[in-house]
C-alpha positions as CSV (number, residue, x, y, z in Angstrom):
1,X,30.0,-128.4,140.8
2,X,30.3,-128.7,145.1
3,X,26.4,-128.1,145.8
4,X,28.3,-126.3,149.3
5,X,30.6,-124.5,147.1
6,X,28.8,-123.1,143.7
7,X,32.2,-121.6,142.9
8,X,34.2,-124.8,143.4
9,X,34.9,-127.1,140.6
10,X,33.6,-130.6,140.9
11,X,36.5,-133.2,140.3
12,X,35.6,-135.9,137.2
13,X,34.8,-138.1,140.0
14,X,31.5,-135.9,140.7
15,X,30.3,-136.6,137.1
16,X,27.6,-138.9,136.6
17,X,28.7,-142.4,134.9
18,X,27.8,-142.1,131.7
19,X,27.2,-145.2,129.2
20,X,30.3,-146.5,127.6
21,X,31.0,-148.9,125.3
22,X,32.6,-152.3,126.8
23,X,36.0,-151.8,124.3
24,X,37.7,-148.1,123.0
25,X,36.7,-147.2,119.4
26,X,40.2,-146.2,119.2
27,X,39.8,-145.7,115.3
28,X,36.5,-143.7,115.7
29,X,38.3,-141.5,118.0
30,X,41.1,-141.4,115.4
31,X,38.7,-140.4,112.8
32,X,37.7,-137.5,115.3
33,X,41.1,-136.5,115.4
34,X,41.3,-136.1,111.4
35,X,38.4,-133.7,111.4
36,X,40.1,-131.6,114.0
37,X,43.0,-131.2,112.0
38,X,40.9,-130.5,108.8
39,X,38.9,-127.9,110.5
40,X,41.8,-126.3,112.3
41,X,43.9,-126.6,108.9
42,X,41.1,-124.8,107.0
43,X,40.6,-121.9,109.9
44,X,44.2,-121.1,110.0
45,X,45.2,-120.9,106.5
46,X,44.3,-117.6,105.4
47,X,47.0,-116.0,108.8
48,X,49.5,-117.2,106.2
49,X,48.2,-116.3,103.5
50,X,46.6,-113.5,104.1
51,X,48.4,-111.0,101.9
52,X,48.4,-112.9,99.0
53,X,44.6,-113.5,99.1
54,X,43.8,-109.6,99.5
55,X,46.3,-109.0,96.6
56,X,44.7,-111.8,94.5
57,X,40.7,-110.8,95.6
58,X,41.9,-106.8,95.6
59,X,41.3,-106.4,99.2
60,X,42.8,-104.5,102.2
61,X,44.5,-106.9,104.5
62,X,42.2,-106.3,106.9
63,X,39.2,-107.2,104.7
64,X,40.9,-109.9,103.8
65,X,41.5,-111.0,107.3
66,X,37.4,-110.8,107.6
67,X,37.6,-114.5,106.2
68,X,38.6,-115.5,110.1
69,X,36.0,-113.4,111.1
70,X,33.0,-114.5,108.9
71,X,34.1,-118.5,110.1
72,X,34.1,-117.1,113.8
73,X,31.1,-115.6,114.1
74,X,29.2,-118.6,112.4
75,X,30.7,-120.7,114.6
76,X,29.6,-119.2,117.6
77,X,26.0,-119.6,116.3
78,X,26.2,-123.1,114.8
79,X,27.8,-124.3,118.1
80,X,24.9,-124.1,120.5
81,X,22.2,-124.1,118.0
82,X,23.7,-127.8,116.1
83,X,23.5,-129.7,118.6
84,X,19.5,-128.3,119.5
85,X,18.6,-128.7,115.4
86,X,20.0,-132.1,115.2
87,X,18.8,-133.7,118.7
88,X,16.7,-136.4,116.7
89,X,19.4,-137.6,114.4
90,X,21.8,-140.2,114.9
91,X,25.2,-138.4,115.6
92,X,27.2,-140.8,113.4
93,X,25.1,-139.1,110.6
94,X,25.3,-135.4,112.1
95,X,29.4,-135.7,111.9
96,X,29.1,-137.2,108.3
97,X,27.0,-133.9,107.3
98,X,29.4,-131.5,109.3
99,X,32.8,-132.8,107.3
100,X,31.3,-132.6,103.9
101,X,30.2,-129.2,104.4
102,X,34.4,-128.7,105.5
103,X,34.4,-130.1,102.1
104,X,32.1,-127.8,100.3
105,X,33.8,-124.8,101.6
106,X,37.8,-125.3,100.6
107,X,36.3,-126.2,97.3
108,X,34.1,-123.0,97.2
109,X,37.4,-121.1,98.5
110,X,39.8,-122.7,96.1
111,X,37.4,-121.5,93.4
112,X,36.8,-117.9,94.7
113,X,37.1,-115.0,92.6
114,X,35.6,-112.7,95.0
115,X,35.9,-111.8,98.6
116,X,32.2,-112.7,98.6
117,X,32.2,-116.2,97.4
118,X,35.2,-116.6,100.2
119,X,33.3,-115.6,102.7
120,X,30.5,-117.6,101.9
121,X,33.0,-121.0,101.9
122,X,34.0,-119.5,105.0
123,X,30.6,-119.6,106.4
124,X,30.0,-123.2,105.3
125,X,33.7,-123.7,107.6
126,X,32.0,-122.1,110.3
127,X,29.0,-124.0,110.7
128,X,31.0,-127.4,110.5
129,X,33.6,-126.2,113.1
130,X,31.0,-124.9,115.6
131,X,28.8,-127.9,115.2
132,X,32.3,-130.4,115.5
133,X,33.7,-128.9,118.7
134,X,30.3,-128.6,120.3
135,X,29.9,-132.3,120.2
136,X,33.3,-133.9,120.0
137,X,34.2,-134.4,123.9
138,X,30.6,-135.6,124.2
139,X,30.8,-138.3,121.5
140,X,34.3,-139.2,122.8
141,X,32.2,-139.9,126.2
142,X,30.4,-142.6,124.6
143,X,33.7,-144.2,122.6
144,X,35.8,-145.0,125.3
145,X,35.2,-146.2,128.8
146,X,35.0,-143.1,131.0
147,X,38.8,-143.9,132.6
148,X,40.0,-143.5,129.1
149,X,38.1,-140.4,128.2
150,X,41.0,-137.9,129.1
151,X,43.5,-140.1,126.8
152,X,40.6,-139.8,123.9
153,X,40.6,-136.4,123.9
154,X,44.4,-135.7,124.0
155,X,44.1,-138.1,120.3
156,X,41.3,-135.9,119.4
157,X,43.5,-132.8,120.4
158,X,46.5,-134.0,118.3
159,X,44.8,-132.9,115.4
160,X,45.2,-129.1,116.8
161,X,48.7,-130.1,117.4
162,X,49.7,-131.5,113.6
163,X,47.5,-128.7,112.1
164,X,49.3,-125.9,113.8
165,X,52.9,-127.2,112.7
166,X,51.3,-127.9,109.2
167,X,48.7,-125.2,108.6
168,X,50.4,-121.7,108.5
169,X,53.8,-123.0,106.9
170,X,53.2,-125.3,104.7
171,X,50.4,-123.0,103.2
172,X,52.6,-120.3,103.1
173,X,54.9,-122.3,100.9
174,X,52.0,-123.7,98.7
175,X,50.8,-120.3,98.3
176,X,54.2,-119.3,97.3
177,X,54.7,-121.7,94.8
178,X,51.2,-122.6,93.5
179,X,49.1,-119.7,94.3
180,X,47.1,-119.2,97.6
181,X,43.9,-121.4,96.2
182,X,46.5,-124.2,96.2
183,X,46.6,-124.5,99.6
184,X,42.4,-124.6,100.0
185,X,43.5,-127.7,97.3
186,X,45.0,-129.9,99.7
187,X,42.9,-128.7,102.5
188,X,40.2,-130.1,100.6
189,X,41.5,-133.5,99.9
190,X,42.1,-133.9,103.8
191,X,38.6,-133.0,104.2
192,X,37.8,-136.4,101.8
193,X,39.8,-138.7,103.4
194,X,38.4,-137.3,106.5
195,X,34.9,-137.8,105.3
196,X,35.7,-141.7,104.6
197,X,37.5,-142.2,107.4
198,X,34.3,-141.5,109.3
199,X,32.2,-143.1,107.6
200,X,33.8,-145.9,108.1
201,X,34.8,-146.4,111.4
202,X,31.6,-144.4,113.3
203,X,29.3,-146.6,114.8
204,X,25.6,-145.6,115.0
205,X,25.4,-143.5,118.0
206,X,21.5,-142.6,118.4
207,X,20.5,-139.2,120.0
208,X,21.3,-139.8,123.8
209,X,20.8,-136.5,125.4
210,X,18.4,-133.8,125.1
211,X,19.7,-130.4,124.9
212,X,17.2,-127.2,125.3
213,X,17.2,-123.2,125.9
214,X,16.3,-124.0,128.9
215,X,19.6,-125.8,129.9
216,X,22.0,-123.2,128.2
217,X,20.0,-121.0,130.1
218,X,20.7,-122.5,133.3
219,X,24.6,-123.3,132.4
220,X,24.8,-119.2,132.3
221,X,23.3,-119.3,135.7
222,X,26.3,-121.0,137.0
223,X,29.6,-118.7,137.9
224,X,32.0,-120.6,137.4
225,X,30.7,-121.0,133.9
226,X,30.4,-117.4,133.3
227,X,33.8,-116.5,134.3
228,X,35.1,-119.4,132.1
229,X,33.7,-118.0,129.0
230,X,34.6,-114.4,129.8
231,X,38.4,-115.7,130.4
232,X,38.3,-117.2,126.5
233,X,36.4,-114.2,125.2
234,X,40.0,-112.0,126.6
235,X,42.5,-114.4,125.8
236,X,41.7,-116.1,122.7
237,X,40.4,-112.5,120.9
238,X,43.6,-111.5,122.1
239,X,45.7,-114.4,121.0
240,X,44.0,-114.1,117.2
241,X,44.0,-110.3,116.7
242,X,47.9,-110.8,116.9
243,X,48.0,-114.3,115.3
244,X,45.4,-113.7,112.3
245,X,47.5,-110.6,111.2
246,X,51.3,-112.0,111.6
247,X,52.3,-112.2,108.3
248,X,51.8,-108.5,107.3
249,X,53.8,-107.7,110.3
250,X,56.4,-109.7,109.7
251,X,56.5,-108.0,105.6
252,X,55.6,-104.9,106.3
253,X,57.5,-104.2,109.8
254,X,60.5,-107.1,110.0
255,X,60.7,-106.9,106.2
256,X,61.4,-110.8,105.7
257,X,61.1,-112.2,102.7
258,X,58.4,-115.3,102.0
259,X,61.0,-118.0,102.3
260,X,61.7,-116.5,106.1
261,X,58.1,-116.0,106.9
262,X,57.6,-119.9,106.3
263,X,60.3,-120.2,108.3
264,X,59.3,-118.6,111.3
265,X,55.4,-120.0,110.6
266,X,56.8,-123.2,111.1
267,X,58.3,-122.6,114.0
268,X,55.3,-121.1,115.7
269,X,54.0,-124.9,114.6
270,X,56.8,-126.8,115.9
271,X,56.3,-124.6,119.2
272,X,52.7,-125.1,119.1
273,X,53.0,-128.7,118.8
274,X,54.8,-129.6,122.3
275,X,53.2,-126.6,123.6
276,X,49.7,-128.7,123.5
277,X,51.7,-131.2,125.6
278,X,53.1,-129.2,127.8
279,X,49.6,-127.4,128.4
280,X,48.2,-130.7,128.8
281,X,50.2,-132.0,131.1
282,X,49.9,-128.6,133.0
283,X,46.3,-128.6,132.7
284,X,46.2,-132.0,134.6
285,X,47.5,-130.4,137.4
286,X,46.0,-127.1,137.5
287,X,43.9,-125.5,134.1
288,X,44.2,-122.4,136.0
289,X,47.6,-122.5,135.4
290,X,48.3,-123.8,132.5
291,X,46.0,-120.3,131.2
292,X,47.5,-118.2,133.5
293,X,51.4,-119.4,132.3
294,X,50.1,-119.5,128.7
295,X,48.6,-115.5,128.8
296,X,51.8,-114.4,131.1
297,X,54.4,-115.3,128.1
298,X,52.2,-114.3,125.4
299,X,51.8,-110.7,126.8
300,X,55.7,-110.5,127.4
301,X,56.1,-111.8,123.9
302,X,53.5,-109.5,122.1
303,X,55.3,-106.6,123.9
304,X,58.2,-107.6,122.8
305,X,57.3,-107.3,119.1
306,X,55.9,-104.0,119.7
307,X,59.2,-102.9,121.0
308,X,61.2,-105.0,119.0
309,X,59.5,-106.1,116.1
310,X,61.9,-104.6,113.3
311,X,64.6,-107.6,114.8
312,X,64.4,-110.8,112.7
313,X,65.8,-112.3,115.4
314,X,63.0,-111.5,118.2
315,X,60.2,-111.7,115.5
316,X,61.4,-115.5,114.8
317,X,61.8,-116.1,118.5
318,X,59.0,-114.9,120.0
319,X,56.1,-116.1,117.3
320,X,57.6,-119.5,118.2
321,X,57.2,-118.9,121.6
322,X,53.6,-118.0,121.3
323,X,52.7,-120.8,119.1
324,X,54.2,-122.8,122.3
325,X,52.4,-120.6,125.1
326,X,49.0,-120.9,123.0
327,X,49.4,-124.9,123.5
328,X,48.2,-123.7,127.1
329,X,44.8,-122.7,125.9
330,X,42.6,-125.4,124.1
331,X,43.2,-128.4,127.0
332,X,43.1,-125.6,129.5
333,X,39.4,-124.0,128.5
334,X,37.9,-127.7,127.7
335,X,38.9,-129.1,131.0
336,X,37.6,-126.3,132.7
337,X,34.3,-126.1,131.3
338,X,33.5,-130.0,131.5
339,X,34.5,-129.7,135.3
340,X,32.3,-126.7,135.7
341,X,29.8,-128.6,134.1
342,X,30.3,-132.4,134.2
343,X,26.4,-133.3,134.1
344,X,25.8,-131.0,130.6
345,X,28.9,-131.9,128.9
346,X,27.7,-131.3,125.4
347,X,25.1,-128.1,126.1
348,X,28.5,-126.4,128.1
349,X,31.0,-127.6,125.4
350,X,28.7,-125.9,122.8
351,X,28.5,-122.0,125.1
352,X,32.4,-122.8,125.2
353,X,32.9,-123.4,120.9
354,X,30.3,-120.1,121.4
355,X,32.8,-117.8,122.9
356,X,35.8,-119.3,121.7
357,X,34.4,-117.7,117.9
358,X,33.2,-114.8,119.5
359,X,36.8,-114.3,120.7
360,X,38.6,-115.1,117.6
361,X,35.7,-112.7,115.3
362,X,36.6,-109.6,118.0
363,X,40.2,-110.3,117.3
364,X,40.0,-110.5,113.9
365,X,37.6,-107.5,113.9
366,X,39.8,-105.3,116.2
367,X,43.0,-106.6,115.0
368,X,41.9,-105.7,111.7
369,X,40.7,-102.3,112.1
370,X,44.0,-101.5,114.4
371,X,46.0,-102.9,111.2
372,X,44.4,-101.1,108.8
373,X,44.4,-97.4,110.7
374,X,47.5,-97.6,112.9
375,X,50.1,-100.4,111.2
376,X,50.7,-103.9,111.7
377,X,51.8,-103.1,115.4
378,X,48.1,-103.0,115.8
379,X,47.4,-106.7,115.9
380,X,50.4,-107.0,118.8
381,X,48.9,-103.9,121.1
382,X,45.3,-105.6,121.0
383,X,47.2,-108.7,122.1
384,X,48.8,-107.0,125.3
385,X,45.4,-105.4,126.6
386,X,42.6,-108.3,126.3
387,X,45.2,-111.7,126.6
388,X,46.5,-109.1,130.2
389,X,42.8,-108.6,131.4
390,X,41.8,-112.6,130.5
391,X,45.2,-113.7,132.4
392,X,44.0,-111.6,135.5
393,X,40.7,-112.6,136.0
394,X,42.1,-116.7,135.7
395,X,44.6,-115.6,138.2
396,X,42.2,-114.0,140.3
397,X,38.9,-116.2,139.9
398,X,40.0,-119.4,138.0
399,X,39.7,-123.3,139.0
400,X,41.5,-124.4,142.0
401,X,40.6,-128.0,143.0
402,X,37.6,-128.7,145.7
403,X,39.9,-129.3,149.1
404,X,38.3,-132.5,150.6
């Protein structure tokens, strides 16, 4: 950050060097990549199969639907406070401990006979998410020469990109076939190879910074970060209070049988996969924009399923067209936080993992109780109002590149 202009955004240029390695750990950063997807595999699989669990568990949908929340809200704990609890271990180790808890918990949920023993798997996810994303763009620092960082984290952020074609459809179609606890099954098997992937192709990387109170303190301090975390509190509790509760809108208001809905879950994967490119490449331009064109078409597209949600046609169309317009979000919020804090990469990245499950808990939490009082529209109309709001105030007090 410009010390003339507090509410500028430093270019990557500004950053301090930081120590890198003299050749890539391209297969470390691959390895980092294989968590993501088994994190983001594991958080998205009860949106599709969300009915069948609350059937199974004899649940509401809605407290079913608490499984996204219980992860969130962990996460947003376990992401600043990781990093601070493990400052004096070796990271290397601290990754190793974070995947085999992943592990722990699709067992634990594959196993689950009550909506207890789910949440507390689900818990076990949310401290090995939270404690992943708060350190992954820091570790990637010290992988790859710093000229290569931004092509390390796209690998890292393919993993988003597989998960969200895999996740909701082909658990939808496990869960059809096999049961829902089928698809926690093969989540846990990624989460092994995972594991030994990691193991194996880590290096030792030693403690190397020295995150405090004091310096999370001092990141809240900062506008720019502030706005940035209010932005992804809005958008992303928006984006998951429609997302989390898709399927019983499409059953209960489109009326499409299981077979479709894996259909059109697939297509919201397909969209989200070259919408993380798309996002990417708009985010290297402008994240402002990139958030700002993301929120625009998923308001349009949540109104449009308010209006028109009883049309198979516009359901199908515009839940792939969110999946794509969500691709906006992940590269967006990342590059703006490391530029609004470039010299506390891992302390910011961990307030950023923060809101991001603060976001996704309030949207399932509001989602949720609009789904279980008013409908299935409900998950839609909290999608218009908070994604509207978070799209403003990027409009209005986003990024915009320091004019030299």
């Amino acid at each position: 950050m410009s010390a003339t202009c507090p509410d500028c955004v430093a270019l990557p240029g500004d950053a301090p060097a930081s120590a890198t390695p003299s050749d890539a750990r391209w297969p470390a950063i691959g390895a980092l990549g294989l968590g993501v997807f088994g994190l983001v595999t594991a958080e998205f699989l009860p949106a599709s199969l969300l009915t069948a669990m609350a059937a199974d568990l004899h649940v509401s949908d809605g407290a079913a639907g608490q499984a996204v929340t219980a992860t969130a809200l962990v996460g947003a704990v376990a992401a600043p406070s990781i990093p601070l609890l493990t400052r004096r271990f070796d990271r290397k180790q601290v990754m190793l401990a974070l995947t085999l808890l992943l592990v722990l918990s699709n067992l634990i949920a594959a196993t689950a006979g009550s909506l207890a023993t789910l949440l507390v798997a689900r818990v076990m996810l949310g401290v090995a998410l939270g404690g992943f994303w708060s350190m992954a763009a820091a570790l990637a620092m010290r992988l790859v020469p710093e000229h290569l960082f931004a092509r390390a984290m796209s690998v890292i952020l393919t993993g988003v990109s597989v998960a969200t074609v895999c996740a909701a459809p082909i658990g939808a179609w496990m869960g059809d076939l096999w049961g829902w606890r089928s698809a926690f099954v093969a989540a846990g098997v990624v989460s092994v190879v995972t594991l030994v992937a990691q193991f194996v192709t880590l290096p030792a990387l030693p403690p190397r910074d020295n995150p405090s109170l004091r310096v999370l303190g001092e990141l809240l301090t900062r506008p720019s970060v502030r706005v940035a975390l209010l932005a992804v509190l809005l958008v992303i509790s928006g984006h998951f209070a429609g997302f989390t509760y898709i399927r019983p809108l499409m059953e209960q208001v489109t009326h499409l049988p299981v077979s479709a809905i894996t259909a059109v879950l697939l297509g919201y994967g397909i969209g989200g996969f070259f919408g993380n490119f798309a996002g990417g490449a708009l985010a290297g331009r402008s994240e402002r924009h990139a958030i700002v064109a993301g929120g625009a078409l998923i308001v349009v597209l949540a109104a449009s399923l308010l209006v028109a949600g009883h049309s198979s046609t516009v359901t199908a169309i515009a839940v792939a067209l969110w999946g794509f317009a969500f691709g906006a979000f992940p590269v967006g919020f990342q590059t703006w936080i490391v530029r609004a804090a470039p010299d506390q990469a891992e302390g910011a990245g961990g307030l950023l993992v923060a809101a991001f499950q603060i976001a996704i808990a309030s949207g399932a939490i509001g989602g949720g109780l609009l789904v279980d009082h008013v409908g299935a529209l409900g998950g839609p109309g909290f999608a218009v109002a908070a994604i509207t709001l978070g799209t403003l105030l990027t409009l209005r007090h986003g990024p915009r590149p320091v004019r030299i």
